[in-house]
N, C-alpha and C positions, 0 to 999 in steps of 0.2 A: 815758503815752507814754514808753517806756526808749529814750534816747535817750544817746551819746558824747561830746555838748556841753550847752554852756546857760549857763556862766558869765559869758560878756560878755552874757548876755540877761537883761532885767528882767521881760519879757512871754514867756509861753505862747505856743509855736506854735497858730494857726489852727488847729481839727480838719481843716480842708479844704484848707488849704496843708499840716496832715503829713502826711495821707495820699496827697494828688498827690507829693508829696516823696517818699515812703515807696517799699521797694524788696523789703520784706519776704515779698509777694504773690510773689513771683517770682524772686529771691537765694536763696532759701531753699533751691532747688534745687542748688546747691553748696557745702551745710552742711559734708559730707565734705570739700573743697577747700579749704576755710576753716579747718577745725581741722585736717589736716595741715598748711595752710598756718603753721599758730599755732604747733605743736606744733616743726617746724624752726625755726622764727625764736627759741622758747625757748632750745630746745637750743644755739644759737648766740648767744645774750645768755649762756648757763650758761658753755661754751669760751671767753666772752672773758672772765669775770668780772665780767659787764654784771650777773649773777644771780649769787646764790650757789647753790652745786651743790642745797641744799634748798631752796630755792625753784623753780630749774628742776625737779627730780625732782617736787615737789608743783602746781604748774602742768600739766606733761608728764601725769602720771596722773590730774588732773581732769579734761585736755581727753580722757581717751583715755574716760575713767566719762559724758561728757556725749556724746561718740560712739556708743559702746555705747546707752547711753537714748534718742538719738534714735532709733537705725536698730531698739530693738525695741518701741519705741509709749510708750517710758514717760517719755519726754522730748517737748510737742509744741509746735514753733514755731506761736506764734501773732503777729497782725497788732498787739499791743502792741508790739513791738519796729520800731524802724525798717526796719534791714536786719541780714541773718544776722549781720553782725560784733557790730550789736549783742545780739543774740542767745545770740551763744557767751559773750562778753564779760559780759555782766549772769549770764550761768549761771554762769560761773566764779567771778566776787566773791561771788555768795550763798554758793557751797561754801566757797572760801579766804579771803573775807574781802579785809585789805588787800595778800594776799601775788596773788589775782588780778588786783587793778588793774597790778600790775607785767607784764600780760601787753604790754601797747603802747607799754613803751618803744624807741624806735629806730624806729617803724613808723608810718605814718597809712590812713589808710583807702583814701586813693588806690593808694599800692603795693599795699595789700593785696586791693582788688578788681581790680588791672591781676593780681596772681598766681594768684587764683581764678579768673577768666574764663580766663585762659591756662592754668592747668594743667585745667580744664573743658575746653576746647577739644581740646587735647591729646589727653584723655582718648577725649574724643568723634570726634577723627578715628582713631584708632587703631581703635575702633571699626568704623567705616564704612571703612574699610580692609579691617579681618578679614571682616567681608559681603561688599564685592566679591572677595574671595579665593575665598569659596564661590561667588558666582557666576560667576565665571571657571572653576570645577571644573564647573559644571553645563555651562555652554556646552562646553568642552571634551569632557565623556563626548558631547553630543550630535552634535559633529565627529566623534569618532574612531566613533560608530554609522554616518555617513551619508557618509560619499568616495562613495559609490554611486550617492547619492539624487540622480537628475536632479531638479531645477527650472526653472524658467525666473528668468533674470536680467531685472533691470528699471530704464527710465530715464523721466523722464515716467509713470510707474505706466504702461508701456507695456512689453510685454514686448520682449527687445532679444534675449540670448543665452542659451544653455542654462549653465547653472551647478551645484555639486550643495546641498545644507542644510549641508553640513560646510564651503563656500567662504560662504556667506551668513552663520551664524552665527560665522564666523572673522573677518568685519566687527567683529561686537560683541565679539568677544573682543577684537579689538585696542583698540578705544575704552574699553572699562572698564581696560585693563592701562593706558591712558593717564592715565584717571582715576587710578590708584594711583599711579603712578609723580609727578602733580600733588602727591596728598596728601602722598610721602616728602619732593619738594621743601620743601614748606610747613611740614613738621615741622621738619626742618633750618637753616630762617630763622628758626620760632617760639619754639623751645626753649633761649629763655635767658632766669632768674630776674631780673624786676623788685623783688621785695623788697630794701628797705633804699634804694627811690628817694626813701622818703620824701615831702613832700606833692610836693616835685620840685625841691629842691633839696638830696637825701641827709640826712647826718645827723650831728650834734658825737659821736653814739655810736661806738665803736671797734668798729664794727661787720667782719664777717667774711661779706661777700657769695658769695664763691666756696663756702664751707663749706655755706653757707645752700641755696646753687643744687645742690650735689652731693648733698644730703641730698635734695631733691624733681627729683635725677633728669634737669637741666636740664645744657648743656655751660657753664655758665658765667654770670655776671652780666651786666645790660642794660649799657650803657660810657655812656650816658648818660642821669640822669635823669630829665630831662626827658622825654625819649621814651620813656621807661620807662614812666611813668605816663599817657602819652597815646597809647600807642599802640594803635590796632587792627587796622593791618595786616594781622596773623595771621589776623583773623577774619574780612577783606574776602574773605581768598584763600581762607580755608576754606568760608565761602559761595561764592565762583565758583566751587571745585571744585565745591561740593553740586550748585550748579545747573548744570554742565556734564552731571554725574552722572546731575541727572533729566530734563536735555535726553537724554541718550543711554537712558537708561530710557522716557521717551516716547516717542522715534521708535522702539525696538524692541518697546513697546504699539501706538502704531499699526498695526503691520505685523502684531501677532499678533489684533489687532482685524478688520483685511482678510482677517486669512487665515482666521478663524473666520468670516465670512460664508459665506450659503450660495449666492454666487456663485462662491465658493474651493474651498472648504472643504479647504484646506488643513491644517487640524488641529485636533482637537477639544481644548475647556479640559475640565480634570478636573472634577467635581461641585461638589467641593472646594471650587474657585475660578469657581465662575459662580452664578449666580441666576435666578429664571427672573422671569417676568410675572406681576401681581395679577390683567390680565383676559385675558391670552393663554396658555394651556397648550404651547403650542408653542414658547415664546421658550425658550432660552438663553444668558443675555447676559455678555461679557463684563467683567465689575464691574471685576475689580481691573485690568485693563487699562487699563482707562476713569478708575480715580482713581485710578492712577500719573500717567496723561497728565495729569489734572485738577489734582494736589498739582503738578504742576512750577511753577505761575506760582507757587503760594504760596512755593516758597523764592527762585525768583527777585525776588520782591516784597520780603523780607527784606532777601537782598543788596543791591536800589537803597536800601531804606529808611537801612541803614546807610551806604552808599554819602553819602546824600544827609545823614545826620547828621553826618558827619564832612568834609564838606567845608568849612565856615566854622569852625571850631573853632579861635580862636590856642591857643598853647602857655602853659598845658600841662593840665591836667586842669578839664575843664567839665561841669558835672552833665548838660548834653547825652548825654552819652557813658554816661549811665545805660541810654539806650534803646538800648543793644545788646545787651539781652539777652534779653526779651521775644519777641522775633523770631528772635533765634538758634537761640532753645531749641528751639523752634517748630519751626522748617527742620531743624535736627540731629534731631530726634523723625522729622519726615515723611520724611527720606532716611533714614533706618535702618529703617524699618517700611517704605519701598517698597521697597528694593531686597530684603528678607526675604521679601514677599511675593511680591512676582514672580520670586525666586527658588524658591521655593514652588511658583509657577503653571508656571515653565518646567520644572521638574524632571518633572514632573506629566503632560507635554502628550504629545497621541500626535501623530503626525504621518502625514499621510494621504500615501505616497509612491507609490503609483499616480494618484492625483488630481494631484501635483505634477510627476508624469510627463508625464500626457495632457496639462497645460498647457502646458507644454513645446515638445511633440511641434504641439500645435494652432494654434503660437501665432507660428507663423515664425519660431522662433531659431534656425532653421540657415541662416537665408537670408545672412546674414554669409560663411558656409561654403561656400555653395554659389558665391557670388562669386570666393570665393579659390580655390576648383579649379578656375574659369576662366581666372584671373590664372597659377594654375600652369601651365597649359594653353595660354596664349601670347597672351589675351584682353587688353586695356588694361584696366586697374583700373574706369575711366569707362563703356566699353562691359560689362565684365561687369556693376556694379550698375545700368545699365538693363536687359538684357537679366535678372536676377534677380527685379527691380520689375516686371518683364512679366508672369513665372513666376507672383508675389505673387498678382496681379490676375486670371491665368487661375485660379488655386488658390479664392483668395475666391467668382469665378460659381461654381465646379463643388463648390465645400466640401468642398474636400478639403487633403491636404496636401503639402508639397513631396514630402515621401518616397511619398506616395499615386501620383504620377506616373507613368504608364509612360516607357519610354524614348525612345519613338517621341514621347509630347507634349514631351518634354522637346527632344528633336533637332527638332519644329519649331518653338522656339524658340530653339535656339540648336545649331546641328550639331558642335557642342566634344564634347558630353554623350558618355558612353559609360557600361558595368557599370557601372565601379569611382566613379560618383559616387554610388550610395546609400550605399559605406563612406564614404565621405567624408563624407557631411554626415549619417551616425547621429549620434544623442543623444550615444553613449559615446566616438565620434571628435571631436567637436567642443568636449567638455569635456575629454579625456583627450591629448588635443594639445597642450594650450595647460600646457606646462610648466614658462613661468620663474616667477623666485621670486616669491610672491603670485599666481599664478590657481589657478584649479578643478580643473587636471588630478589624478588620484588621487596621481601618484609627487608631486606636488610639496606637494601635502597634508599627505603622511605625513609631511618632511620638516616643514612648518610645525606642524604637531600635535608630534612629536616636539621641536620647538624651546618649544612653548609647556608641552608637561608639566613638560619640565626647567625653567621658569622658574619653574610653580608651586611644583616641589619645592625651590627655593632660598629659604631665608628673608629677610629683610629685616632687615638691621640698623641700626637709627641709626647716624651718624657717631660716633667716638669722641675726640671734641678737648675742650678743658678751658677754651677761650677763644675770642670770636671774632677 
């Protein structure tokens, strides 16, 4: 068992206390993390004179030889090691000997997994960043196809008013551009270097924190210990993002789940992305819809998990705080392979926009419409939607529909009516009216499409400050 301590100990750890102890299963995952992390901490004991310039240079090029070996199979962490530090750490001393033990002066294990987990985190939301970029590209091409596409709008899964695919999918553009904009937040709060916090109360080394934090790309050093080493903050919020992320990826599976029924059949899933039945020949079912919606409780499960680790925890670093990562990993894995996939599935989708038409058209969403030409017309608000709700109910026995109406049923129910109410309450007037900023009309679309390409096209830059 290679393990970083054991000198105040007389007795062997339990096999079954180190292996519950043990973190290696699972740490191991930010091997990379760990030795850039190592590698700047040298480098910055070499600048203060903490190392001599030959022993940092001989340190720095073993940990870069034990990098290299891991990531091409010729190096492989196994579960003799506690956790990855000790891992890198026992690697190094075999190659350099006593010049490797000097790798953890000025450092404890505490800062050093508080800077692995955060620059892992870091890493990982940058990540799921650049994904929702491409899916913000996808939903956008499929706006700027469809200003055209009547649909019907819906409240209560009831249909309400005519809308067009480029107004509905401009829903989710906005909610995922919200998601981004959560993640820049979070980067901006997380991104300052806990190394050199020490077990949490720093360090007699003359150490050079800000060096350290510049080197791994951070704005600066944590300003307190303590909180240095116990904080997880960064990963509370980057979980609420996740699962804000896969709330808004599930409610946009549901809908693509309804609309692939063959009550809808608003649009078909490509091959690609569907499956069909072991005893039915006729199904095909929407899969990855279905375990997008499914994977959401799993990272909302995380975030309470963590949630619920970190609540009792005094200051300052408690092996508690080891279970935040197990489940992290977890949730960061399933939000990047859903939003890829159904990225994938939406790029992919035809969309049935005669069928979203006759919905439309069948479904009473001009009766809104046909009120307000009353209203124009000299009608009280109150008597036109009754006198509308009549129209409803005559339409419903006879199955037909508003615009089905001659003029003469129309005039005996309400003698207002005249020609010019079938322009009024078309599909293309009732959407293409309604022109302030945010509805369906097409000019005001163009406008909101045109706001959102130029936003894609702008890059995203971290802040550039050097302190907080």
């Amino acid at each position: 068992m290679a393990q970083l301590w054991g000198g105040r100990f007389t007795k062997q750890t339990d096999k079954l206390v180190y292996n519950f102890n043990a973190s290696i299963s699972f740490d191991q995952k930010f091997y990379k993390q760990d030795i850039e992390g190592s590698i700047a901490h040298v480098r910055m004991l070499g600048k203060q004179g903490i190392l001599t310039e030959e022993e940092m240079q001989a340190i720095v090029a073993c940990l870069k030889e034990i990098l290299a070996d891991v990531e091409a199979g010729r190096l492989v962490i196994t579960d003799e090691y506690e956790d990855i530090h000790s891992f890198v750490e026992a690697n190094l001393i075999d190659r350099l000997g006593d010049t490797g033990k000097k790798l953890h002066t000025g450092r404890s294990r505490n800062d050093q997994v508080a800077l692995d987990m955060r620059l892992y985190t870091r890493e990982e939301l940058l990540h799921v960043d650049a994904l929702l970029k491409e899916l913000l590209g996808t939903i956008l091409h499929i706006m700027e196809q469809n200003t055209e596409t009547i649909m019907p709008g819906f409240t209560h899964l009831q249909k309400a008013q005519p809308i067009t695919l480029a107004h509905h999918m401009g829903a989710y553009f906005e909610m995922f551009k919200r998601d981004r904009l959560r993640l820049h937040d979070i980067y901006e709060r997380m991104n300052y270097c806990p190394l050199g916090s020490g077990a949490l109360a720093g360090t007699t080394y003359p150490l050079d924190r800000a060096y350290t934090a510049e080197l791994l790309g951070f704005y600066g050093p944590t300003l307190n210990s303590m909180d240095g080493v116990s904080d997880r903050d960064y990963l509370i919020e980057f979980l609420s993002a996740c699962a804000t992320i896969m709330m808004h990826l599930s409610r946009f599976s549901e809908e693509v789940i309804i609309w692939n029924s063959n009550e809808y059949q608003f649009v078909e899933i490509d091959d690609a992305y569907s499956t069909g039945s072991s005893i039915m020949p006729q199904k095909k079912n929407p899969d990855i819809a279905e375990l997008v919606r499914g994977k959401t409780g799993r990272v909302y499960g995380a975030l309470m998990s963590l949630l619920t680790t970190m609540k009792g925890i005094p200051l300052a670093y408690n092996k508690d705080m080891q279970e935040d990562k197990e489940l992290s990993f977890d949730a960061m894995d399933t939000v990047k392979g859903c939003i890829a996939l159904f990225n994938g599935m939406l790029a992919t989708m035809k969309f049935n926009r005669e069928r979203m038409r006759a919905s439309a058209n069948g479904g009473f969403t001009n009766a809104t419409d046909a009120a307000d030409y009353l209203v124009n017309h000299g009608v009280p608000f109150r008597d036109a939607h009754g006198i509308v709700g009549q129209i409803v109910l005559y339409c419903i026995e006879k199955g037909i529909a508003i615009d089905d109406m001659s003029l003469e049923e129309l005039k005996a129910i309400s003698p207002v009516f005249e020609d010019d109410v079938y322009e009024a309450i078309s599909m293309e007037t009732c959407v293409n009216k309604r022109l302030t900023v945010g509805a369906p009309g097409k000019e005001a679309m163009e406008q909101v499409i045109a706001a959102e390409k130029k936003y894609l096209e702008e890059e995203w830059k971290p802040l550039e400050t050097s302190i907080q």
